[in-house]
N, C-alpha and C positions, 0 to 999 in steps of 0.2 A: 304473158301476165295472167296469173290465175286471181278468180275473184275467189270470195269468202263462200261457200255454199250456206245455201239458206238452208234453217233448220225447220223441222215441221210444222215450227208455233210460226213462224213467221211466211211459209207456204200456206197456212191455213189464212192469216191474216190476208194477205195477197192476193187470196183466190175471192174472198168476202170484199176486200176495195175494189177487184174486179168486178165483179156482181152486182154490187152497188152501183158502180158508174154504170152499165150499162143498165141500169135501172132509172137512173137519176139525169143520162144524158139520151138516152132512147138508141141505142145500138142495137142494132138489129143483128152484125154477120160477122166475121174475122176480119173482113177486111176495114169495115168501121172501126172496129176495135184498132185496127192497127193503124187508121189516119189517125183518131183521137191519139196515141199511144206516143204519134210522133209527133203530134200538134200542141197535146198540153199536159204529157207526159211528166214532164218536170214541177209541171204545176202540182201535179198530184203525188209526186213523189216516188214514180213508177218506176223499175229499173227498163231494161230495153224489152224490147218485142222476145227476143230469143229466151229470156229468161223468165219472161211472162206465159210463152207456149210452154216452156220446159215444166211450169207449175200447171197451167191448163190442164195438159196433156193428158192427166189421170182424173179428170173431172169433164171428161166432153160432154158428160148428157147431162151434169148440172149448167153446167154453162151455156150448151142446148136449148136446155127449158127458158134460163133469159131470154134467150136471142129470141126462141120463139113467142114469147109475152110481149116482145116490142114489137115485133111485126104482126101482131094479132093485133096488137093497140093500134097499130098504122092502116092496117086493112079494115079493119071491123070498126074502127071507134075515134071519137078524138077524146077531149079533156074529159066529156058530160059522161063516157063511157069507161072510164080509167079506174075507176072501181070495181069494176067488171072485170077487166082485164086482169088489176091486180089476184080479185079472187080467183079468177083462173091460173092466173102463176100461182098462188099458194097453194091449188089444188095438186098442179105440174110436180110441185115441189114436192108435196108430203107421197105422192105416185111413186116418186123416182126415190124416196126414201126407205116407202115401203117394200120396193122391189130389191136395196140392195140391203 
């Protein structure tokens, strides 16, 4: 059974609900991502793990700089420091923007 391939609008959209959640839920690694993915997957409307790497894939160091804002949040800070953190992901962000 062949599925539908997703088209670029909807690979972009994808990679941004991914991003978000691991913003929103504090994922730190793949492997979180991939409990969360099989745990409340449906809830969010996700398709599987395989077709979530296959959209990743060409985005590891945006999705990199997540993982590593939530494990900064985790190491460094809790709630009172979450603004901090965030500004450092947005720093992360606009780095990795300027670079490509």
């Amino acid at each position: 059974m062949q599925q539908n391939p997703l088209d670029v609008e909807d690979k972009d959209d994808m990679l941004n609900d991914v991003c978000d959640m691991i913003d929103d839920y504090d994922i730190a690694n793949m492997r979180e991502l991939r409990r969360f993915v099989r745990n409340h997957g449906s809830e969010h409307n996700l398709p599987s793990m395989k077709v979530i790497n296959s959209v990743l894939r060409s985005h590891t160091g945006l999705v990199r700089l997540y993982f590593d804002a939530v494990y900064q949040e985790r190491k460094y800070g809790s709630k009172s420091t979450r603004k901090q953190a965030k500004f450092y992901k947005y720093n992360l962000v606009i780095l990795f923007l300027q670079l490509n």
